[in-house]
C-alpha positions in Angstrom: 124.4 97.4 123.3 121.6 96.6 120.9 123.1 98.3 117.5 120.8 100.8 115.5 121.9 99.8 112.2 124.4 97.2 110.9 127.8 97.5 108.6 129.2 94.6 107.2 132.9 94.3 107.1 134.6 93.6 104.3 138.8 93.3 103.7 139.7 94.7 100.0 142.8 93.9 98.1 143.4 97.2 96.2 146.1 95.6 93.5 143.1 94.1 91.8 142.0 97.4 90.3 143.9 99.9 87.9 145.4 103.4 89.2 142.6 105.0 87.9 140.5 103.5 90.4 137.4 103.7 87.6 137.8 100.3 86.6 135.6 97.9 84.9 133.8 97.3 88.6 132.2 100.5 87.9 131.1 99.7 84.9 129.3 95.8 85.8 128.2 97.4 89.0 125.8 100.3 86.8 124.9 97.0 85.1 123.5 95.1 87.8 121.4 98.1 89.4 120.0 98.8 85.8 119.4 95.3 85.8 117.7 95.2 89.4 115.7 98.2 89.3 114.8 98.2 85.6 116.3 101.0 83.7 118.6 101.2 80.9 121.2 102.8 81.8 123.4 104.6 84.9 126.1 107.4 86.1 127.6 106.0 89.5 128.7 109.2 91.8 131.2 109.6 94.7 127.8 110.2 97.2 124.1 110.8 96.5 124.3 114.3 97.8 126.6 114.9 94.6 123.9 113.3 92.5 121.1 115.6 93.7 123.6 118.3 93.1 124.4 117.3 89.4 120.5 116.2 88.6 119.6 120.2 89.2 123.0 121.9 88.7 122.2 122.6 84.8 118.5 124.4 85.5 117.2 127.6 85.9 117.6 129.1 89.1 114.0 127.8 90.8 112.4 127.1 94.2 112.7 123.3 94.6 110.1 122.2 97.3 111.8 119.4 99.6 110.5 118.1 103.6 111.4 119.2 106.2 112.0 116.3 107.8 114.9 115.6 106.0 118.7 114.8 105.9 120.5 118.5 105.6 122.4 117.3 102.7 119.3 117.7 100.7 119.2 121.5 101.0 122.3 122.0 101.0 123.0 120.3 97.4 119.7 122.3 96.3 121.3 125.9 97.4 124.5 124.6 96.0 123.3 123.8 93.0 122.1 127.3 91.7 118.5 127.2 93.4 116.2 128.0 97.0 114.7 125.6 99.1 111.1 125.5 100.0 109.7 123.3 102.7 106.9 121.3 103.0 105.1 119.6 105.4 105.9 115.9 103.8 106.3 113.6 107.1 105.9 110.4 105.5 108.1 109.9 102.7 111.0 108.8 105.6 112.6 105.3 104.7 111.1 105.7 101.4 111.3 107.7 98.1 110.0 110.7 97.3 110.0 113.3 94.4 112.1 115.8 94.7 110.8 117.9 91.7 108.8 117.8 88.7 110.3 119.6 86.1 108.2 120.2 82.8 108.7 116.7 81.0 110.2 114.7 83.4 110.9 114.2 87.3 113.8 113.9 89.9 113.0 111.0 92.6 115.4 111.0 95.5 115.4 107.4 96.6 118.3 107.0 98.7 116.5 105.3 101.3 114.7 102.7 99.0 116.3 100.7 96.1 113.7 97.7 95.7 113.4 95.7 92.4 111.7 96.9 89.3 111.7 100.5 91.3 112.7 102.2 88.4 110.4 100.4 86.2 107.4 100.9 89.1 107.7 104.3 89.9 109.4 106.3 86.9 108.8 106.9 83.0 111.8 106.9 80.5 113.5 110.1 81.2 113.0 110.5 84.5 115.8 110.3 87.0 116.5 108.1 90.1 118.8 108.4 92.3 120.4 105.7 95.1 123.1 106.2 98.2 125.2 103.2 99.0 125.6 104.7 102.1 127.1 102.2 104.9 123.6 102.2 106.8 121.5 102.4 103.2 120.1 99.3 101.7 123.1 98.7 100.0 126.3 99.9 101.9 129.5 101.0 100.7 131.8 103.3 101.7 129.5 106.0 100.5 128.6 106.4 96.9 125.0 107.3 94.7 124.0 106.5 91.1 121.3 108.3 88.9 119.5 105.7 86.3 117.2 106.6 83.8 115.6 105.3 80.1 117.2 108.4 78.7 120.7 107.6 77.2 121.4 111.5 76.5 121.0 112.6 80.0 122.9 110.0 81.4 126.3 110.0 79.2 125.8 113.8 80.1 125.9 113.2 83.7 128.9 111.0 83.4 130.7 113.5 81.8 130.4 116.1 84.1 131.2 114.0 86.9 134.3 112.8 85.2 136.5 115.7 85.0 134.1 116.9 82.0 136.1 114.5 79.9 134.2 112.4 77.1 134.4 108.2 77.7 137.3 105.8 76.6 139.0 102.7 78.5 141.9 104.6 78.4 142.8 107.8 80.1 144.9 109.6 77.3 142.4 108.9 74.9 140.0 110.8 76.7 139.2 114.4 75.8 138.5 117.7 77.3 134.5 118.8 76.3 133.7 121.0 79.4 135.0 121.8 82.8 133.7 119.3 85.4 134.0 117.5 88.4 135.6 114.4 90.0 132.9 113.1 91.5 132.5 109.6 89.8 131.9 106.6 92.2 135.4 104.6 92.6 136.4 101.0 92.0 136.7 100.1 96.6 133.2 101.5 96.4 131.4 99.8 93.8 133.0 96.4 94.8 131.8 96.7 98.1 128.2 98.2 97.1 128.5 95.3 94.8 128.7 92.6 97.4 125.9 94.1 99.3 123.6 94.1 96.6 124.2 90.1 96.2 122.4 90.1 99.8 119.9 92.2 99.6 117.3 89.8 99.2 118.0 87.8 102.5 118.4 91.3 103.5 115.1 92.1 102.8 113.1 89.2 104.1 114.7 89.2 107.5 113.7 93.5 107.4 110.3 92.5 106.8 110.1 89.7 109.4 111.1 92.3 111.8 109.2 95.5 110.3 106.4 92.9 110.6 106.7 92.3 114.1 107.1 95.6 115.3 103.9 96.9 113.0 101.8 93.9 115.1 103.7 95.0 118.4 103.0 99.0 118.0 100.2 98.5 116.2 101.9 100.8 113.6 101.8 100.4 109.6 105.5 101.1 108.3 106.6 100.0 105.2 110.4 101.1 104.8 112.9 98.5 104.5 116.0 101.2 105.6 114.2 102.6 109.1 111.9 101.7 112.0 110.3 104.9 113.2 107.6 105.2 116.3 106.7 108.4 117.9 107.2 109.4 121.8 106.4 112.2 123.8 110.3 113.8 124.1 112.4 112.0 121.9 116.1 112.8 124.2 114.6 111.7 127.0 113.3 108.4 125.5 116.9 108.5 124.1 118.8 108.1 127.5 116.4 106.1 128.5 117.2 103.3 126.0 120.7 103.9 126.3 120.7 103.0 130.2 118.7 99.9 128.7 121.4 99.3 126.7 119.2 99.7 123.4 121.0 102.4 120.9 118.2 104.4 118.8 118.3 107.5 117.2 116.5 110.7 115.6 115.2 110.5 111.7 115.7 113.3 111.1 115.1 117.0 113.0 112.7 119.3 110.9 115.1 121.7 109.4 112.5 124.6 108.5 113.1 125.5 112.1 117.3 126.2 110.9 117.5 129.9 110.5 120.3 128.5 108.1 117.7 127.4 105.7 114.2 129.5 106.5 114.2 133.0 107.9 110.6 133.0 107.3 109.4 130.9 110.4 107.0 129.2 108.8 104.9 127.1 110.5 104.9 123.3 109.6 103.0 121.2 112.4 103.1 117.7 111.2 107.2 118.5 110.9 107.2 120.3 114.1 105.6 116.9 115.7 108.3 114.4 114.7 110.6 117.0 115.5 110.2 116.1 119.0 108.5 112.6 119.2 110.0 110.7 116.3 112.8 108.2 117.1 114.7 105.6 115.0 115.0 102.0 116.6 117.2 99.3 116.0 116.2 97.5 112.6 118.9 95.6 110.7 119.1 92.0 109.2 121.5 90.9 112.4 118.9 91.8 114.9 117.4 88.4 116.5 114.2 87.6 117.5 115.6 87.5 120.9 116.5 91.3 121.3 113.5 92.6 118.8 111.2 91.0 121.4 113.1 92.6 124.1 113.1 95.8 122.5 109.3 95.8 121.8 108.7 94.7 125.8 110.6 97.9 126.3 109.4 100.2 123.8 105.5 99.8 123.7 104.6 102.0 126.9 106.3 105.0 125.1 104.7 104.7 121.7 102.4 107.3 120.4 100.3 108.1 117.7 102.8 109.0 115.0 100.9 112.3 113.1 99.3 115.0 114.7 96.4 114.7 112.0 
C-alpha cells in the first residue's frame, strides 16, 4: 500500500530530560522556529488546537468567521473559547495559512499547515500572532504539539503563563509563583526534541514536496502550492476512495465541509464552493518517501478521475 502521509520514527531516551519535562529543549526549540520563521519570540503548546484556544480565550465574546472546509478542531476551540463560529465559503486556504481573525490592531493566522521560512516575517506585522502544529503528518511532526510566535514580547510571556499553570517563569519550579489560574498546556521536552529533529529536515523535506507537487501540477494540469497536502477533485470522493484502495493507493478526505454539522450551524446556510469539495475533494499520497516510481503510478491511475477543482 502506497502511504498517504509519512511519520518518521524516532527512539527517545527519556533520562536525558528533568522530571518536569519542560526542560531547556523547550526553550532552544522556540529559538530555532523564531529563528526560521522570523519573529522574536515564542509560547510552545501541548497541540495547536490549544493555541487557537488560548489566542482568543481572553476577548470579548464575538463571531469569529472560519471555512468550512476545515479540521473540526477549529470550531470547536472557537466555541470553547468564549465565542460563535461563522462560516465562510474559503475553499482554498487548504495546505496553507489563513487568517483566522482580525482583531482591531492586530491579527490571528492559523498556519498549522504551512511553517515555511521567513513566514512570520512574510506574512505578519509585530504583534500579530502565528500559530504552528507539529502534528505527526504536519511539516514538522512530533507527537502533537503547536507554538504561537509574535514581535510582541507582552503577549507572548502572557501566553506562557497561562499555559503554565498560570505560574510566572523561573528554571526552577519552587521559585515559581502563583499570578492567575491557568492551564497545563505547555509543549513537553519528548515533543519538542522530536519536532526538533524534524525541523533539521525540512529543507530536503521541502525540495523532494516540490519535485513531487510539481509533477502532479504538470500531470493534472492543476496549480497547488501547499507543501503539507495534494488535493484534486472527483465526481464522488468514497467511491474514488475504494477504488484506490483495491489499487492499493491509500488517499483520503481534506476535510468535509462542516457548515452542513447541525453541531455547528442550525441555520443551513448555503455554501456551494464548500458543498463541492465536500463531495469531490480527495487527499493523495504526497510525502518526502514517495518515489518517482509510485508518483508516476499513481498519476497513470489518477488522471481519468480528475476534475475541475471549484465550481466557479
Amino acid at each position: 500500500m502506497i502511504k498517504l502521509l509519512h511519520v518518521e520514527d524516532y527512539k527517545i531516551d527519556t533520562s536525558q530530560f528533568n522530571p518536569l519535562l519542560n526542560d531547556k529543549v523547550v526553550e532552544r526549540f522556540e529559538k530555532q522556529v523564531c529563528d526560521f520563521v522570523g519573529a522574536k519570540y515564542a509560547c510552545s503548546m501541548h497541540s495547536a488546537t490549544m493555541a487557537i484556544f488560548f489566542s482568543l480565550l481572553e476577548h470579548e465574546k464575538q463571531t469569529i468567521e472560519i471555512p468550512s472546509i476545515i479540521p473540526p478542531v477549529v470550531p470547536n476551540a472557537v466555541i470553547t473559547s468564549g465565542h460563535e463560529v461563522s462560516f465562510v465559503d474559503n475553499t482554498s486556504w487548504v495546505g496553507n495559512s489563513y487568517v483566522l481573525k482580525q482583531f482591531d490592531d492586530y491579527k490571528v493566522i492559523d498556519s498549522a499547515q504551512q511553517l515555511d521560512e521567513n513566514q512570520f516575517r512574510d506574512q505578519a506585522s509585530d504583534d500579530d500572532l502565528m500559530i504552528f502544529s507539529f502534528y505527526p503528518t504536519k511539516p514538522v511532526g512530533s507527537i502533537d504539539g503547536g507554538m504561537i510566535v509574535s514581535n510582541n514580547k507582552e503577549k507572548i510571556d502572557r501566553l506562557k503563563t497561562i499555559s503554565r499553570y498560570g505560574m510566572s517563569q523561573s528554571d526552577n519550579s519552587w521559585e515559581r509563583k502563583i499570578i492567575m489560574p491557568g492551564w497545563k498546556m505547555y509543549m513537553n521536552s519528548i515533543q519538542c526534541y522530536i519536532a526538533e529533529k524534524n525541523l533539521l529536515r525540512l529543507e530536503e523535506k521541502q525540495k523532494r514536496f516540490d519535485e513531487i507537487r510539481n509533477y502532479y501540477n504538470s500531470c493534472f494540469k492543476l496549480e497547488n502550492t501547499s507543501r503539507h497536502l495534494y488535493r484534486i477533485n472527483v465526481e464522488d470522493n468514497q467511491a474514488f476512495l475504494k477504488d484506490m484502495k483495491e489499487k492499493k493507493i491509500q488517499c483520503g478526505i481534506h476535510y468535509k465541509a462542516l457548515h452542513l454539522n447541525e453541531i455547528y450551524n442550525k441555520d443551513k446556510i448555503s455554501l456551494s464552493n464548500s458543498e463541492y469539495q465536500h463531495k469531490t475533494t480527495v487527499s493523495i499520497p504526497f510525502h518526502e518517501k514517495l518515489t518517482d516510481r509510485e508518483a508516476q503510478y499513481i498519476a497513470k491511475e489518477m488522471r481519468p478521475y480528475v476534475i475541475a477543482p471549484h465550481t466557479r
